[in-house]
N, C-alpha and C positions, 0 to 999 in steps of 0.2 A: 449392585451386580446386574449386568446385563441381561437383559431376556434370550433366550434363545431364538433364533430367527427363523428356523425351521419348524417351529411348535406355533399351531392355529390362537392366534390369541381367543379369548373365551368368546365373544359375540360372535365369531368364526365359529365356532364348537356348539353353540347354543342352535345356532341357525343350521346344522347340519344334525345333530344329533339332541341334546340337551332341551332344547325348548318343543323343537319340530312333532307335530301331530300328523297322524291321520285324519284328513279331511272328510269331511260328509254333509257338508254345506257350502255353497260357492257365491263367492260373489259377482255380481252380474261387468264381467271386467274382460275383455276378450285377450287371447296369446296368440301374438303375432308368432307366424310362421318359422319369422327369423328365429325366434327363441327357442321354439322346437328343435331348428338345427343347428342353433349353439348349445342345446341340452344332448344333442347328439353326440356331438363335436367334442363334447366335454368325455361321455362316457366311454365312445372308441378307446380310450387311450388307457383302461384298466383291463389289468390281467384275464386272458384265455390261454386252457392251456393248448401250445403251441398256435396261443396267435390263433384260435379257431375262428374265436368271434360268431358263433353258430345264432345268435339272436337275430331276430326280424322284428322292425315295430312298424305297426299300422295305426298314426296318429288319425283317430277318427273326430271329426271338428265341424262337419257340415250337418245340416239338417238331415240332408237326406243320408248320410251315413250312421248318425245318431236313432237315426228311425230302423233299420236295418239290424241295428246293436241290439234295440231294445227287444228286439224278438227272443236273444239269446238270454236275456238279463232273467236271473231270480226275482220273483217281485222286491221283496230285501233292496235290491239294487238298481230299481229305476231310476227312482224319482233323483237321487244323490248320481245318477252317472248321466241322467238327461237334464240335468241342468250344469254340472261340469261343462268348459269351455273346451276340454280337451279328454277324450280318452285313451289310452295305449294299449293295445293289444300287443301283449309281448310275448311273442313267440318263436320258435326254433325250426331251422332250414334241417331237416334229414340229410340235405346234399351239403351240406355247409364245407364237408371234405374236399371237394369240388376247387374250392378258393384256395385252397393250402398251399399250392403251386405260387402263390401268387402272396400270400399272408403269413407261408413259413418259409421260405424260400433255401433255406441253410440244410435241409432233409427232405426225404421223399415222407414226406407225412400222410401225405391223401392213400397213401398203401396202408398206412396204421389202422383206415378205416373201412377202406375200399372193400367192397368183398364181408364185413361185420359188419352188421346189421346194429346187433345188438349192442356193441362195442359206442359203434355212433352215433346210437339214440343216448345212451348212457352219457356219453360226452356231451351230448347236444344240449341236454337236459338239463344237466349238473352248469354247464356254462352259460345257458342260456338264461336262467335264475339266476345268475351271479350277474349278468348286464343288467336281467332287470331290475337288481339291486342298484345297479351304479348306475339305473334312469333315474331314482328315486334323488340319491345323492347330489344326483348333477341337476334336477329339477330345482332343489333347495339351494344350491350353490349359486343360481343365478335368481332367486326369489321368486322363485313357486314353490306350492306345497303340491302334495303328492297324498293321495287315496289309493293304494293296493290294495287290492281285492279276487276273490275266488268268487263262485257265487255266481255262475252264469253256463250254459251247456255248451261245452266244447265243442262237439261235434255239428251244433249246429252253428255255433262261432264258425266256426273252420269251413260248413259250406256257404256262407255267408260272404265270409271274405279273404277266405282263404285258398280255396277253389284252384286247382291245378297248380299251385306252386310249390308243392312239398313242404309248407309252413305249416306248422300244429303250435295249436294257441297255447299258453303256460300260464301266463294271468293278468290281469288289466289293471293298471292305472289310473285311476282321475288324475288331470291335471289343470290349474287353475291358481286362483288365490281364493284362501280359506273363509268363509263367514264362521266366525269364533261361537256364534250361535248353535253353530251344529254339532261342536265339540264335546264330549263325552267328558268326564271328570280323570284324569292320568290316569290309567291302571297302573296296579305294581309291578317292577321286574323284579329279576333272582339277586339276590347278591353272589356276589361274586366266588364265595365257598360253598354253592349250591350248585354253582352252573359251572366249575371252573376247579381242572387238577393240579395239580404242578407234580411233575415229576422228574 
């Protein structure tokens, strides 16, 4: 019997989901730029709704950017995001309704939010989480691991390096390749009759 051809075969599934850790040790291995914007390139292209795409990332990678970070950093989270080759700052454009004209084109969507406030933080937020999820994805898909993390003062993230753009920070990624050294033992997940209804 034929495999199905649409189904990730298992080393596909292991490297995205099944094997893949949370990093907290790097190895001293640099990511080219390019890769950055094929990890970008990749995640565009999953679900917002109406195509908002309200995410912002500030791939931070230089010294003097790294230095800048570390002011914002929880102690917990220096040492493992100042030696990362890469960090992401994943955050949400308030104006993100702004683009709709131009990323939902088939409705007048920018009115859905224009004028609510609250309506489009809500969307910006709920969406803007969902790319950071699919930075995570699309890091691993082209062989990098990925560090998400909380764990650092927003507010002073935001006048750092966020500063007059309507961007608020949601939460940071390391990005690099993993040193296995730094790895913590699996934790458990739920099974599936714990976390999961059918109805």
């Amino acid at each position: 019997m034929l495999s199905d051809p649409s189904i990730l075969d298992d080393r596909a599934l292991d490297q995205l989901f099944r094997e893949a850790r949370t990093q907290n040790a790097w190895q001293d291995r640099p990511v080219p730029d390019s890769l950055l914007e094929e990890v970008y390139n990749l995640l565009k292209f999953a679900p917002t709704s109406a195509n908002a795409s309200p995410a912002r990332f500030v791939f931070v990678r230089t010294a003097e950017g790294k230095a800048k970070l570390k002011q914002a950093l929880s102690p917990g989270n220096v040492e493992k995001t100042m030696t990362a080759p890469v960090t992401v700052i994943v955050a949400q454009d308030s104006d993100f309704h702004e683009k709709l004209p131009f990323l939902f084109p088939h409705a007048d969507a920018r009115s859905w939010f224009a004028g609510n406030p609250v309506f489009a933080e809500q969307t910006a937020f709920r969406n803007a989480s969902l790319q950071g999820a699919y930075l995570i994805m699309a890091a691993r898909a082209v062989g990098l691991d990925a560090g998400p993390m909380s764990g650092f003062d927003a507010s002073k993230l935001d006048e750092l390096f966020l500063a007059g753009t309507g961007w608020k920070s949601n939460f940071l990624v390391n990005l690099g390749y993993g040193d296995p050294k730094g790895l913590f033992p699996r934790s458990p997940r739920l099974a599936f009759d714990e976390a999961c209804r059918l109805e």
